[in-house]
N, C-alpha and C positions, 0 to 999 in steps of 0.2 A: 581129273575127276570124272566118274563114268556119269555120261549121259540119263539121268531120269525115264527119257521116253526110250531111248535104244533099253533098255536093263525091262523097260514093261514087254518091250515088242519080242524080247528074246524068252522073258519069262510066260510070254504067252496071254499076260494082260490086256496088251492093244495088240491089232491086229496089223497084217504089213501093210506099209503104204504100195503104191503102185511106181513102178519104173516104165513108163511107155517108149520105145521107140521106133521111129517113123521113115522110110526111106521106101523108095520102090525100086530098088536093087534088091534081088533075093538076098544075095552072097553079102551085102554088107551088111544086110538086115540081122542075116544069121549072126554074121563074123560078131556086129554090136551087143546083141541078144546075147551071144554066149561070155564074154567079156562083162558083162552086167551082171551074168546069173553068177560068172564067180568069183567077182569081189564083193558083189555086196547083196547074195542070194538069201545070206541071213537074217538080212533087215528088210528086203524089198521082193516084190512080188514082179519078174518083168513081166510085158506084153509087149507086140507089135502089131504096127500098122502099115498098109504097102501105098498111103495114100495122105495126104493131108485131109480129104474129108472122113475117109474111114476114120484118120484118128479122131478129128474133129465129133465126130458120132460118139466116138468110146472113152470122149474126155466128158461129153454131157451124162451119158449113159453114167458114169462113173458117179458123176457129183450127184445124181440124181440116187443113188444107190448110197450115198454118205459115203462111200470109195474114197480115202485120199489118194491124191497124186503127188507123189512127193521128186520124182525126176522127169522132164519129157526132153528127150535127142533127135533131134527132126531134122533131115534131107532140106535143102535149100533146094537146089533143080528138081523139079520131079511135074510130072505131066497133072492139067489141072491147077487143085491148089497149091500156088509156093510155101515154099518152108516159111519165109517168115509173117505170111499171111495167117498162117496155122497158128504160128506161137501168138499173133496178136492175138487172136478171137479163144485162144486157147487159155490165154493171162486172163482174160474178160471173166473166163469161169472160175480159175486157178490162179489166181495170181499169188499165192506163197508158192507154188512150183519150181524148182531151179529149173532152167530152160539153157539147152545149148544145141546151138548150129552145127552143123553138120555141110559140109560141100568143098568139092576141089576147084570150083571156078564161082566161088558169090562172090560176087559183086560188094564195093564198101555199101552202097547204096541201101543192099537188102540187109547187112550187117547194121547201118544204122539207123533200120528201119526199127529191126526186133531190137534193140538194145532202149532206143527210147520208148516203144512200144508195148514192148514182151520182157524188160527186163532181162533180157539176155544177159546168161553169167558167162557164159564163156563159145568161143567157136572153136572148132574144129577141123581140121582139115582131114578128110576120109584116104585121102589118096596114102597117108600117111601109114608107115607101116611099125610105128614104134606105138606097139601094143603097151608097155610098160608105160607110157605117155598117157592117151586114152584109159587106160584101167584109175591112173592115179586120177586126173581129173574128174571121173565115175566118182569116185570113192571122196576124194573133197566135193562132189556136189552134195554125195550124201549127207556127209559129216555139217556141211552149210544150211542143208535143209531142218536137219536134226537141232543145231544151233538156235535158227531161226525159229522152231517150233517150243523150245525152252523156253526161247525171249519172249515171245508171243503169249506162252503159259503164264510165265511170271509175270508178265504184264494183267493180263486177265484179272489173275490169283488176286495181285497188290490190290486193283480196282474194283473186285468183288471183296477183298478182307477189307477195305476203305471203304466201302458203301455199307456192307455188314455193320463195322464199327458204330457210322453215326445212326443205321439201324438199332443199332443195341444200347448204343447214350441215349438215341432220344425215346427208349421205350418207356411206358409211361405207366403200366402194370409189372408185376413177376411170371403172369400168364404168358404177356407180349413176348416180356425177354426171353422167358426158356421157349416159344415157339423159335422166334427167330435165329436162337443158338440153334438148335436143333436143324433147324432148313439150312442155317449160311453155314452147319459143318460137311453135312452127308456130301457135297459134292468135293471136299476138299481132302477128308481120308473115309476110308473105307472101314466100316465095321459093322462086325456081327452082333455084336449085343452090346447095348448102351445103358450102362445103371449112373443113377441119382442117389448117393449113398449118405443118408443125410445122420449128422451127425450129433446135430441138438433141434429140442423141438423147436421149429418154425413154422409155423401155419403158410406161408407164402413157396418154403419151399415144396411144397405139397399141391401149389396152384397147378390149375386144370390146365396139359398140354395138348394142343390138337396137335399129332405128329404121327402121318405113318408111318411107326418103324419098330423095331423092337425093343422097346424101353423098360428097363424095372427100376421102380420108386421103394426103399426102402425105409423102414423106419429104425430099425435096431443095426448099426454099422454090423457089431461086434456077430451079429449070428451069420454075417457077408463077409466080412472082410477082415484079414488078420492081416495087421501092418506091424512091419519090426523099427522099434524104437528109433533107429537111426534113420529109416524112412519116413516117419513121423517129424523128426527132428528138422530133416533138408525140407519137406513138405513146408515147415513152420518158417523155418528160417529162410528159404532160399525163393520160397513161391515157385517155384519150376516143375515142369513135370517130371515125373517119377517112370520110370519102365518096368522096375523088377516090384511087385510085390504079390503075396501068398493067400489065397485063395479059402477060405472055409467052406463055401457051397463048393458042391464039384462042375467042374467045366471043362471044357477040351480044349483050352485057350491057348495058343503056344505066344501070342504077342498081346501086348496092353498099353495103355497109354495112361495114365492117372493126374489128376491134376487138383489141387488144393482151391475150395472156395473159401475167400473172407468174407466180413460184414463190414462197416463204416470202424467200427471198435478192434477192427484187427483180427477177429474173433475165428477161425477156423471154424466154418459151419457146417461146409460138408464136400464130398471128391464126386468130378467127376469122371469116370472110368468107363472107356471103350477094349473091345478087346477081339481077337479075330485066332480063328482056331490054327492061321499057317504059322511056325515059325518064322522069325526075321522079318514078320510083313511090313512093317511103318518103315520106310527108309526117312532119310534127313527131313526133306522137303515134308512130308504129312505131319512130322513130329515138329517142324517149324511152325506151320498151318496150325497145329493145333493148340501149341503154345501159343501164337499170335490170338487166336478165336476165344481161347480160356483168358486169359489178358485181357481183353477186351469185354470178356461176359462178366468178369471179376471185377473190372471195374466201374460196370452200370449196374451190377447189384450192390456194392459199394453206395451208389448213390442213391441208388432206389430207396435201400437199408437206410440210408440218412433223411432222406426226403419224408419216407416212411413214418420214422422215429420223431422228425420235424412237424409232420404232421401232427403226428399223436399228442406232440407235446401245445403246438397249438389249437387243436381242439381243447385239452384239459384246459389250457390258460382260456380261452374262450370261453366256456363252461362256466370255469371259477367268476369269472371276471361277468357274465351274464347274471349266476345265480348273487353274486355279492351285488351289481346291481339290481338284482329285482329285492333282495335284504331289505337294500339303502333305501330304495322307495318305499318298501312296506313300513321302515322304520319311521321315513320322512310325512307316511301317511300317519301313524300311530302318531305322530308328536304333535301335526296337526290336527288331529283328532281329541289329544290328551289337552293341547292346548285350550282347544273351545269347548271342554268339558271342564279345565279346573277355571280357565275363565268364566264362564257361569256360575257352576258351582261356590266360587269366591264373591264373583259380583252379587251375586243374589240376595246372601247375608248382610255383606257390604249394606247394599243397596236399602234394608231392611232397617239396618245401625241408623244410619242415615237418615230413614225417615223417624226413626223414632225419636232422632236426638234433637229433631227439629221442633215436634212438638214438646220436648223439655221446654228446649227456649222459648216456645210460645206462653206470656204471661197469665193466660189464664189456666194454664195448665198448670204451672210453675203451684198456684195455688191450692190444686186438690192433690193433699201428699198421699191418696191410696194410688193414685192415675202414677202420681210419679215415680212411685216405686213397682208400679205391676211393669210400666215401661221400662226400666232401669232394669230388672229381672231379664225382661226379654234381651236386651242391648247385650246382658251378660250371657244370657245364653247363645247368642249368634257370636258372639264376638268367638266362647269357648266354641261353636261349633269350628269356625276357621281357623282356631287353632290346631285343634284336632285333624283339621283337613287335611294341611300343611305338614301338621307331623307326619299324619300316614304315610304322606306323600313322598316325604323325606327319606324316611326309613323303610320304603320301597325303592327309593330309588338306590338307594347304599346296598339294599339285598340283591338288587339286579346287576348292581356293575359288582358285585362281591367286594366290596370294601368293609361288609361287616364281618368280624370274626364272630364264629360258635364257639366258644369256651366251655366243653362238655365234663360233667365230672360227674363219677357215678355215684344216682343219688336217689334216697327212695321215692321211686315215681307215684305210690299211694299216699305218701304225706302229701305233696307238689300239690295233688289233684284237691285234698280235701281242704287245702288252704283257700286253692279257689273257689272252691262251692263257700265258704264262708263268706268270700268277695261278694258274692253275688246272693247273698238272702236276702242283702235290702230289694234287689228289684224284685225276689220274689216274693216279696210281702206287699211291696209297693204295686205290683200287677196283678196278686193272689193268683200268683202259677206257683205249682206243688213243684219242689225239687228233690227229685227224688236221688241216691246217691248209691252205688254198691261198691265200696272200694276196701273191699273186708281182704282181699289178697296182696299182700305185700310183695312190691314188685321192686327192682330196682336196676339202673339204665344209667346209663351217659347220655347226660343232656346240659344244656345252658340255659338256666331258670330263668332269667330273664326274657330269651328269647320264646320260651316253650310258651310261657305267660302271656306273653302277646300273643300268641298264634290260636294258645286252648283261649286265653280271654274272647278272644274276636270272634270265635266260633258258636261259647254262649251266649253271648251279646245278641248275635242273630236269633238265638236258638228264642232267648227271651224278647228281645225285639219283634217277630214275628208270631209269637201264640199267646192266643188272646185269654181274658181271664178266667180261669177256672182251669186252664190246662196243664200240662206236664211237661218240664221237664228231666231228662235224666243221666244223670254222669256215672258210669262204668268203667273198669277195667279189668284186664285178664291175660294172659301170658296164649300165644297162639304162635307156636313151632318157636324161631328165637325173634319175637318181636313181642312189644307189649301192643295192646289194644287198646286203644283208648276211645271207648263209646259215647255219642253227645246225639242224645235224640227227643226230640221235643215233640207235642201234638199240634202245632202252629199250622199255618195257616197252605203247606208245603210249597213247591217249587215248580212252574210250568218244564214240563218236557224240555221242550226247546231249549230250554235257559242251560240246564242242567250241563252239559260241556262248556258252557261260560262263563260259568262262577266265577272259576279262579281267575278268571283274566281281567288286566285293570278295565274297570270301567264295561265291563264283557255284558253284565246285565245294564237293565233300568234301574237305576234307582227305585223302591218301594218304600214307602212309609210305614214303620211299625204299626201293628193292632189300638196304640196308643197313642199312634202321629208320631213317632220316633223318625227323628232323620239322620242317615249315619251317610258317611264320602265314599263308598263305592270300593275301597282297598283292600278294606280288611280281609276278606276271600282269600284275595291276592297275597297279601303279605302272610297269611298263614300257610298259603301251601308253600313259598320261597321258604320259610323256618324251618316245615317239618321236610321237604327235600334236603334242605341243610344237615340235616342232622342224617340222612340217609333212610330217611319212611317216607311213607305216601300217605293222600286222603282219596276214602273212597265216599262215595255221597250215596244214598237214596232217598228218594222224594216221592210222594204222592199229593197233589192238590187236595186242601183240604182237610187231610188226614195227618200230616207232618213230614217232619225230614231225622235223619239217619246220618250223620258224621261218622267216620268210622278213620282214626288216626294212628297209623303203625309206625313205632318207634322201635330200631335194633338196640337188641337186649346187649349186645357188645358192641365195639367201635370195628 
């Protein structure tokens, strides 16, 4: 399998390492120099030195320059620095260098100097004249160095794609993660232009990258990018990268890499695609890296996507679970509120019964039968007012939770109405308030007479309940688009501002005492607008202190 860095150095991607060797013999220096330059002139660059400190200069000089040294062949005897004092100080700078000895008279001593020292691969004997010898050993140092230089990469590589990885698990935005993708790919393959080709809308993949490089984020695939069904298909099915697909914007691409994102749901969201204008450029090793790096961003968007989603779902349950308890309390306040209202409201009468019954039993009471019958009257009238309480109460509470049915049949809404104004002459004779009537147009509706009766009832009730003697008032109706109208307006006594969005709610106003001292339970409001929503109409109100009020109740003319 060819060598990674040998196929860059030949193709002109990396530069050659350096071959130095070291002797101060001219003729051996040559004879080594030229045996260097050609076996392995292709991959390496020689140099020589007539000195251990010269070389010693030109191995700093080198590193200092980012120069790799990838062979150094150094003279054990030589005047000055020894050979193996070289290679020690020499490993100090270089120590991935293969290093080999050189000499026809060293010493084991100096031999086991550099070997534990300098790592010394191999020695050599100079005197020696089997060039075929010498060339091969040249050419396995190289090939060992080149070795070592893969191992050393792929070491790197794993330890940057493993650090990248818990980079990319533990990223805690979509910002974070596409930064981090982007920085832990650029050193691993090379590419000229890097698109985001999103494929359904997602707000997150569109989050903000800080990345110098040449990016395009698109929104519509199909005006980028034409993929043929079968490369769709391995995309869905295989999760792997893809190499071959076709192009709709124009490009000078001759190589690409493509790669399919998910979501938590499996969901193919969008590809990511690199692409570079040489033919054949991504060899194994980049197209491994980028499958490893795509894998890894696939599956911290995966989680992101879930966490995300997790989120969202418990904020709403938060929300729900918040707003149902602030319901609960507003309900828990209504009921202690409703309670120490019908508890008074009931005690009161009670309380009333009670004392009157007392003075029945008192015997001298017993005896003045006007006393005991104007008492007896009142007893009856409070008793019926808590009955009446009670009922409202009742049949507000059945309209609230909907357990009462509207039974609507269509029926003429001008008789309905003129039946009630008959109900109600006694109190207008009995308070001498004029009641006045216009229900000359014959209308007719889906309604439930019973219910509509309680609702129009309780509406005159007030109407006469609050306007005092000698006033007005007046029941109407009239067809307005597809609803009837039903008008209930008196000259009474009208309604404070404030009150007027309270009406309808139980208990919403104060209690007021009719112009007659009439006392009613505070429902009625209430239970008429629960009827006439039932039946699918509204009540509109206007009010002036003073001057009177304006009922205004719309009934649909069909169901």
């Amino acid at each position: 399998m060819e060598n990674p860095i040998v196929r860059d150095i030949l193709s002109g991607k990396k530069p050659k390492p350096i071959a130095l060797i070291v002797d101060d013999e001219k003729i051996v220096l040559d004879s080594f120099s030229e045996i260097s330059t050609k076996s392995i002139g292709k991959l390496f660059s020689t140099f020589s030195a007539s000195s251990g400190e010269q070389a010693l200069e030109m191995v700093k000089n080198f590193s200092e320059q980012k120069r790799e040294i990838g062979i150094i062949i150094s003279d054990q005897i030589m005047p000055g620095m020894k050979g193996d004092d070289f290679l020690i100080e020499a490993h100090k700078i270089v120590p991935n260098a293969i290093k080999i000895m050189l000499s026809g008279q060293a010493e084991s001593i100096s031999v086991g100097k550099a070997l534990n020292y300098a790592n010394l691969y191999r020695y050599l004997d100079k005197t020696s004249n089997d060039q075929i010898d010498i060339q091969r050993t040249i050419e396995e140092a190289a090939k060992s160095f080149f070795n070592q230089l893969v191992i050393e990469s792929q070491q790197k590589t794993l330890k940057s794609l493993h650090d990248t990885s818990l980079q990319l698990l533990y990223a805690k935005n979509f910002s974070t993660l596409f930064k981090t993708f982007l920085e832990n790919l650029e050193p691993f393959i090379q590419f000229h232009l890097f698109l985001i080709v999103k494929v359904q809308s997602e707000q997150h993949l569109l989050a903000a990258i800080n990345f110098k490089g040449n990016i395009e984020i698109y929104n519509q695939p199909n005006q980028i990018i034409n993929l043929p069904q079968d490369i769709i298909n391995y995309l869905i099915n295989e999760k792997k990268v893809a190499t071959n697909v076709q192009f709709n914007r124009q490009t000078d691409a001759k190589s690409w890499l493509i790669y399919p994102i998910f979501d938590s749901e499996n969901t193919l969201k969008a590809y990511f695609i690199i692409e570079h204008p040489n033919p054949n450029f991504y060899d194994l090793e980049e197209l491994q890296n980028f499958f490893t790096l795509s894998i890894q961003f696939s599956t911290a968007y995966e989680n992101l996507s879930f966490i995300d989603s997790l989120e969202e779902k418990i904020q709403t349950r938060t929300q729900y679970l918040t707003e149902t308890l602030e319901k609960l309390l507003a309900v828990n306040s209504h009921k202690d509120k409703m309670i120490q209202i019908v508890s008074h409201d009931i005690r009161s009468p009670i309380s009333g019964v009670a004392e009157l019954a007392g003075f029945l039993t008192n015997p001298s009471t017993a005896e003045d039968k006007e006393k005991v019958m104007r008492y007896a009257k009142l007893i009856q009238q409070e008793a019926n007012n808590v009955v009446k309480f009670v009922s409202d109460l009742l049949d507000l509470a059945k309209l609230e939770s909907g357990t009462i049915l509207v039974n609507k049949e269509k029926t003429s809404l001008t008789k309905f109405l003129k039946e009630m104004a008959l109900r109600f002459e006694p109190q207008s004779i009995t308070k001498q308030i004029q009641l006045i009537t216009d229900l000359s147009q014959e209308i007719e509706c889906p309604f439930d007479i019973n219910k509509l009766q309680m609702a129009i009832g309780n509406i005159l009730s007030n109407a006469f309940k609050f306007t005092p003697k000698g006033g007005k008032v007046t029941l109407s109706l009239n067809k307005d688009n597809h609803f009837a109208k039903i008008s209930i307006a008196d000259t009474g006594i009208g309604i404070p501002k404030e009150d007027l969005g309270k009406i309808f709610e139980k208990f919403g106003v104060k209690q007021r005492k009719g112009t007659a001292g009439e006392k009613g339970t505070g429902l009625g409001m209430s239970i008429a607008w629960q009827i006439v929503q039932l039946h699918g109409g509204i009540i509109e109100v206007n009010s002036e202190v003073g001057k009177g009020t304006n009922f205004i109740i719309y009934i649909p003319l069909e169901n």
